[in-house]
TIMI-710141 format. One line per field, with one value per residue (C-alpha): residue number from 1; y, z, x. Coordinates in nm, 2 decimals. Last residue first. Layout:
BEGIN
k <- NUM, ...
v <- Y, ...
w <- Z, ...
u <- X, ...
REM end
This chain:
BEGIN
k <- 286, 285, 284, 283, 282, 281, 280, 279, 278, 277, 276, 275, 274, 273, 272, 271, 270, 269, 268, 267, 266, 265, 264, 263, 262, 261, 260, 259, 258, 257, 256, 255, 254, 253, 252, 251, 250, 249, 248, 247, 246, 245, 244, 243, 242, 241, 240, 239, 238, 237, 236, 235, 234, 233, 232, 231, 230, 229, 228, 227, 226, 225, 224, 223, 222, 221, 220, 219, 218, 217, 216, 215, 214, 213, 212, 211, 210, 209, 208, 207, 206, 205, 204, 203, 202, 201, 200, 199, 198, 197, 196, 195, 194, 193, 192, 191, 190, 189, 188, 187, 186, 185, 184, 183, 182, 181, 180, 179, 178, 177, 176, 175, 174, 173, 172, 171, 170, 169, 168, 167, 166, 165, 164, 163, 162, 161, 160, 159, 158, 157, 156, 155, 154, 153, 152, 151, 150, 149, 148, 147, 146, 145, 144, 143, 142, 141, 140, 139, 138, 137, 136, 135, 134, 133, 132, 131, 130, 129, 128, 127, 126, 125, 124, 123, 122, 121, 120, 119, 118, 117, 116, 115, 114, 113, 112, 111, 110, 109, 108, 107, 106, 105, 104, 103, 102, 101, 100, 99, 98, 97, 96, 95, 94, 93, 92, 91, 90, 89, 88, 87, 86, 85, 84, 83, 82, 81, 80, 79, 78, 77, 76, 75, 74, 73, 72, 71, 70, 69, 68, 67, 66, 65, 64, 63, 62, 61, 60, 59, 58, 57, 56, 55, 54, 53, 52, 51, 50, 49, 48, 47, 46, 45, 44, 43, 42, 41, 40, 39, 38, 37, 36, 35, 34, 33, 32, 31, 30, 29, 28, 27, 26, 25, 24, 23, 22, 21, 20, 19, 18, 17, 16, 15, 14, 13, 12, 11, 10, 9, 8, 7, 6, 5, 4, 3, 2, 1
v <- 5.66, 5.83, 6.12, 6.07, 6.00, 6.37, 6.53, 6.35, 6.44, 6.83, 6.85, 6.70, 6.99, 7.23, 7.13, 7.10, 7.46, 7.60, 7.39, 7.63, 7.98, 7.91, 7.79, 8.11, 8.30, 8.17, 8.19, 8.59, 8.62, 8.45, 8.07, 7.93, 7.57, 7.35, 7.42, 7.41, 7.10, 6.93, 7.00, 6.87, 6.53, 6.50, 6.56, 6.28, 6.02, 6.09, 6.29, 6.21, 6.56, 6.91, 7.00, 7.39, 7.54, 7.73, 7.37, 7.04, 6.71, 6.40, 6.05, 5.81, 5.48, 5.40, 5.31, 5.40, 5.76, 5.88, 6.24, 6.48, 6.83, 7.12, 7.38, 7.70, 7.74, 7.75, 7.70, 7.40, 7.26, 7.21, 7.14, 6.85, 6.78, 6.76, 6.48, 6.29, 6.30, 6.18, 6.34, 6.12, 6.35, 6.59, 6.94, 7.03, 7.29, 7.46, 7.43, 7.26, 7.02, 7.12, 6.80, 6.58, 6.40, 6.05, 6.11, 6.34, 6.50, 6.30, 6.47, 6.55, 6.83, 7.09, 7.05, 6.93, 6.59, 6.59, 6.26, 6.29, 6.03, 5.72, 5.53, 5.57, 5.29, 5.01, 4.74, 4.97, 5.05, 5.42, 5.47, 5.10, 5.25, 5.57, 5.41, 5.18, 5.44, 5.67, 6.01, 6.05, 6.02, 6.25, 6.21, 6.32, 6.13, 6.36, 6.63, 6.81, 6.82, 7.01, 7.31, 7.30, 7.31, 7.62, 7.82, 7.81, 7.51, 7.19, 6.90, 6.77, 6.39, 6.22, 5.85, 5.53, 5.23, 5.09, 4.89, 5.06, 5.43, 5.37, 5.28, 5.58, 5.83, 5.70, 5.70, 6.09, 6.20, 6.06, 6.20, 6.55, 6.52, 6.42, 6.76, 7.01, 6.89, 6.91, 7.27, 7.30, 7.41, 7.73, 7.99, 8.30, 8.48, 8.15, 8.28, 8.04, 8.37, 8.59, 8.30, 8.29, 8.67, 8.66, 8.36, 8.54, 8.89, 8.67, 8.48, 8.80, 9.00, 9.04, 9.08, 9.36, 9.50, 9.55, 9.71, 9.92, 10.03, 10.05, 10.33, 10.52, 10.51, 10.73, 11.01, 10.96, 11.04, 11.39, 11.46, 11.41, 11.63, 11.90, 11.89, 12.17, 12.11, 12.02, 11.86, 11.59, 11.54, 11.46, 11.17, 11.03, 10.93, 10.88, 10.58, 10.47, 10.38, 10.25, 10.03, 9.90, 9.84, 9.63, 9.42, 9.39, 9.31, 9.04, 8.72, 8.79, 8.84, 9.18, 9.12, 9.04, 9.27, 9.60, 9.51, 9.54, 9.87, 10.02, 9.94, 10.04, 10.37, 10.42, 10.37, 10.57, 10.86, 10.87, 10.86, 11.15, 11.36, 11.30, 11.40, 11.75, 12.02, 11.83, 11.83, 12.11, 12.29, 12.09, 12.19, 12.60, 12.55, 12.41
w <- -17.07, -16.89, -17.05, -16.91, -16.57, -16.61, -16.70, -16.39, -16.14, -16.30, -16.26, -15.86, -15.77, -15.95, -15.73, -15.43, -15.50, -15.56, -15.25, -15.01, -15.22, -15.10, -14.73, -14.76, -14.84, -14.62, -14.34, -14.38, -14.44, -14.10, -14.18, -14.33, -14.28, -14.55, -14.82, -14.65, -14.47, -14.79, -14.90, -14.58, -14.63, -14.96, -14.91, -14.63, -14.88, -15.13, -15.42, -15.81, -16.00, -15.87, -16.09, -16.15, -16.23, -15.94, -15.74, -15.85, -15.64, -15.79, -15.68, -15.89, -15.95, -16.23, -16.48, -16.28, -16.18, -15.89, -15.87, -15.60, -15.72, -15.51, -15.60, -15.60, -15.88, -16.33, -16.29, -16.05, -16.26, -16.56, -16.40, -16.26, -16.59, -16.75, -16.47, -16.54, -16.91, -16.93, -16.88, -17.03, -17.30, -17.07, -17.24, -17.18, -17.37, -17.15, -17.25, -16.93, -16.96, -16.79, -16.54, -16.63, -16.30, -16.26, -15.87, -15.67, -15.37, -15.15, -14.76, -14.53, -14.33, -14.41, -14.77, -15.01, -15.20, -15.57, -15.78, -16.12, -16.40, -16.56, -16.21, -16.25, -16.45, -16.21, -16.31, -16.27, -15.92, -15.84, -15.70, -15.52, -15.34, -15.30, -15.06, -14.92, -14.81, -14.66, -14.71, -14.62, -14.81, -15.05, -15.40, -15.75, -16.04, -16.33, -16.54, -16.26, -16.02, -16.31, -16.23, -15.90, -15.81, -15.55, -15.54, -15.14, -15.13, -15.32, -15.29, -15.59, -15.67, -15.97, -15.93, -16.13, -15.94, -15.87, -15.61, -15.36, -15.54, -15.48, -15.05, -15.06, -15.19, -14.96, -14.65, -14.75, -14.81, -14.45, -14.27, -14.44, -14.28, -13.99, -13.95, -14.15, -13.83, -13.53, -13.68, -13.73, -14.05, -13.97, -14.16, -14.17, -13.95, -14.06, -14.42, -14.69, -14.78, -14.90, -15.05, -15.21, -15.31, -15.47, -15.69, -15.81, -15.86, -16.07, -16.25, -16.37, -16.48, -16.79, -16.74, -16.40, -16.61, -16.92, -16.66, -16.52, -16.91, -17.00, -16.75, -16.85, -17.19, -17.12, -16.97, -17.25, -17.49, -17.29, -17.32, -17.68, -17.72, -17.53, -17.74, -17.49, -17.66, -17.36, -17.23, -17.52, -17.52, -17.12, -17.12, -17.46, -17.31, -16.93, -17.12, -17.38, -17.06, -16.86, -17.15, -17.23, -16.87, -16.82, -17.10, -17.01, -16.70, -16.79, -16.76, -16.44, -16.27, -16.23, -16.09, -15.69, -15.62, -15.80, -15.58, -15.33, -15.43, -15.51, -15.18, -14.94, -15.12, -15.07, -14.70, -14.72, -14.86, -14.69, -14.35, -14.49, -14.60, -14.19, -14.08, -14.27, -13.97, -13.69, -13.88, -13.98, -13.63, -13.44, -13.73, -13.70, -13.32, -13.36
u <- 12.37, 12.63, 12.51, 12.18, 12.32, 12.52, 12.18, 12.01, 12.29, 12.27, 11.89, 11.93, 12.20, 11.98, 11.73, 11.88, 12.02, 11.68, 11.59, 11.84, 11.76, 11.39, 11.46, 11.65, 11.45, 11.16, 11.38, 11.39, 10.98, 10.93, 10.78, 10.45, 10.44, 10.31, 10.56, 10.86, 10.70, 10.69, 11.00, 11.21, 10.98, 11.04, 11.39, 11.39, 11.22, 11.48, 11.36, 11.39, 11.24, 11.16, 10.96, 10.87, 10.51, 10.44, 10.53, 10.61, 10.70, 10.88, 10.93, 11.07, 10.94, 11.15, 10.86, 10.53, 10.70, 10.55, 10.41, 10.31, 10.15, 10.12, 9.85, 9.89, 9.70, 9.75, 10.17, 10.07, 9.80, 10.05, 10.37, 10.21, 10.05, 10.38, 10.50, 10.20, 10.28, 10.63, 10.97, 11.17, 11.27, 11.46, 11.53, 11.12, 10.97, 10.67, 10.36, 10.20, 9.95, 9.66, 9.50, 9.23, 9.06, 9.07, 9.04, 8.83, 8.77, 8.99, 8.99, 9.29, 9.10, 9.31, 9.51, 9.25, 9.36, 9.30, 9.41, 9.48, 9.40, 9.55, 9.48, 9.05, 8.96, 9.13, 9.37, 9.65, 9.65, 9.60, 9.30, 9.35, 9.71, 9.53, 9.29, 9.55, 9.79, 9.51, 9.31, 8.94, 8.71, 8.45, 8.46, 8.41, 8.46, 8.71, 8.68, 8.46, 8.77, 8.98, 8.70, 8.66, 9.02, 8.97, 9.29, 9.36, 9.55, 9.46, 9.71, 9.73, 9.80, 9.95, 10.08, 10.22, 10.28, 10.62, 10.57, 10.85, 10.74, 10.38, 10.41, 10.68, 10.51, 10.23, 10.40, 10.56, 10.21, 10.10, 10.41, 10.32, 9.96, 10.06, 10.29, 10.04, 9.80, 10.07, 10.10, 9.74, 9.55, 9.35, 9.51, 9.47, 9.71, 9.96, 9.94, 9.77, 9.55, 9.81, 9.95, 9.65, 9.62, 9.96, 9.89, 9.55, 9.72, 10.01, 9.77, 9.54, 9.91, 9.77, 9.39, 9.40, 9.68, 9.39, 9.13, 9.40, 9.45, 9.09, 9.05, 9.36, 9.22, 8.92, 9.19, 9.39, 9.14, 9.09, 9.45, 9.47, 9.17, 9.33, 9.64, 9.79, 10.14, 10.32, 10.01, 10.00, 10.32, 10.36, 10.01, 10.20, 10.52, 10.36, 10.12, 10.40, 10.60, 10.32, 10.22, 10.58, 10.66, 10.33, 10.42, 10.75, 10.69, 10.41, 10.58, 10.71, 11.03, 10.96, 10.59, 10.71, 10.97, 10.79, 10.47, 10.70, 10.84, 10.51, 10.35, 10.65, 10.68, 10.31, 10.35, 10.62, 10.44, 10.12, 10.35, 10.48, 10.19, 10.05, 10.36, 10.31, 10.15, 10.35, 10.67, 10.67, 10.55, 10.83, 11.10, 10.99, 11.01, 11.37
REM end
């Protein structure tokens, strides 16, 4: 028992330093396996160790002193490949309730105000593209477009928007805290994805577009059906009610424990796989 006591009190130290690695590796595992660059990163680590164990095997000292240089380029080369991931990781590191500022009565107007103005569009049947900045700074797409400083409301976005005006065929971008417009007729990224439904138009694509390049969140209203769609980390989530876009919205806004965040994500995958297959079956009806 003595012999466990010393042990233990002479090797904690190595394993705490072991978990807490552990715990590191195997969430950074979670979070990149799904992502583009796994395969990347597997195939460099892989060919990395393969070489690194030849080359001491058979003492090629040369080898080993190449790999040594290398090693620096590689960690510079992960930094590059998995670049959005890191940045998408450190924002929702930074939207966390320990660090953010935005009140919970706040995110709670704020969500009733997007849902009034979704609506306001989607009853006239006026065409719509707003992001909500987060904490990716949208500098860059703001400076394609007029820059502005007001503060948000139904019948300012209503004029934006409105069709007579040179500014409706552009994005709008709203920053999440203190409810302000920074800009509106500002050029969004499409994205590249290949899309199955052919009436997804433009302002739909661009939501997609600026949401898989920040963590942004993107609001659209279709000008033909008037539709209301929402898109986040690249993925629409097309034809919402005005109660689902409430329920989304405040997903999105309020940051929860990390077990009703999985669920509240496995709950609107389901929504919107349940909304993909009523639109596929109302094209077919068609």
């Amino acid at each position: 028992m003595d012999d466990l006591l010393t042990y233990i009190k002479d090797y904690w130290r190595a394993v705490v330093e072991v978990l807490i690695l552990w715990f590191i590796i195997y969430q950074t595992y979670r979070y990149f396996r799904a992502t583009r660059g796994a395969r990347i990163f597997i195939a460099l680590i892989s060919i990395f160790i393969g070489m690194t164990l030849i080359s001491r095997a058979l003492d090629l000292v040369v080898m080993t002193r190449l790999l040594n240089y290398v090693s620096v380029f590689l960690a510079v080369a992960l930094v590059v490949i998995f670049q959005p991931e890191l940045r998408r990781a450190l924002a929702e590191l930074g939207s966390h309730k320990l660090f953010s500022s935005f009140s919970e009565q706040a995110r709670t107007e704020f969500t009733e105000k997007l849902v009034e103005i979704a609506e306001s569009l989607s009853h006239r049947r006026v065409g719509a593209l707003i992001a909500i900045q987060r904490s990716i700074d949208l500098k860059q797409y703001l400076e394609t477009g007029v820059e502005m400083d007001s503060r948000l409301s139904t019948e300012l976005v209503s004029t934006i928007f409105y069709s007579g005006t040179t500014l409706h065929d552009g994005g709008m971008i709203v920053r999440l805290g203190d409810e302000r417009i920074l800009g509106a007729g500002c050029v969004f990224p499409l994205t590249q994805r290949e899309m199955s439904d052919r009436s997804i138009g433009l302002r739909h694509r661009a939501s997609m577009g600026i949401t898989e390049e920040s963590d942004a969140i993107a609001l659209v209203v279709s000008e033909e059906t008037g539709r209301i769609s929402i898109a986040t980390e690249g993925k629409l989530e097309a034809d919402l009610s005005e109660d689902q876009l409430r329920d989304r919205l405040k997903e999105l806004f309020f940051v929860e424990d990390d077990e009703n965040e999985d669920e509240s994500t496995d709950d609107s995958e389901s929504k919107a796989n349940n909304r993909e297959e009523k639109n596929d079956e109302e094209s077919d009806s068609q």
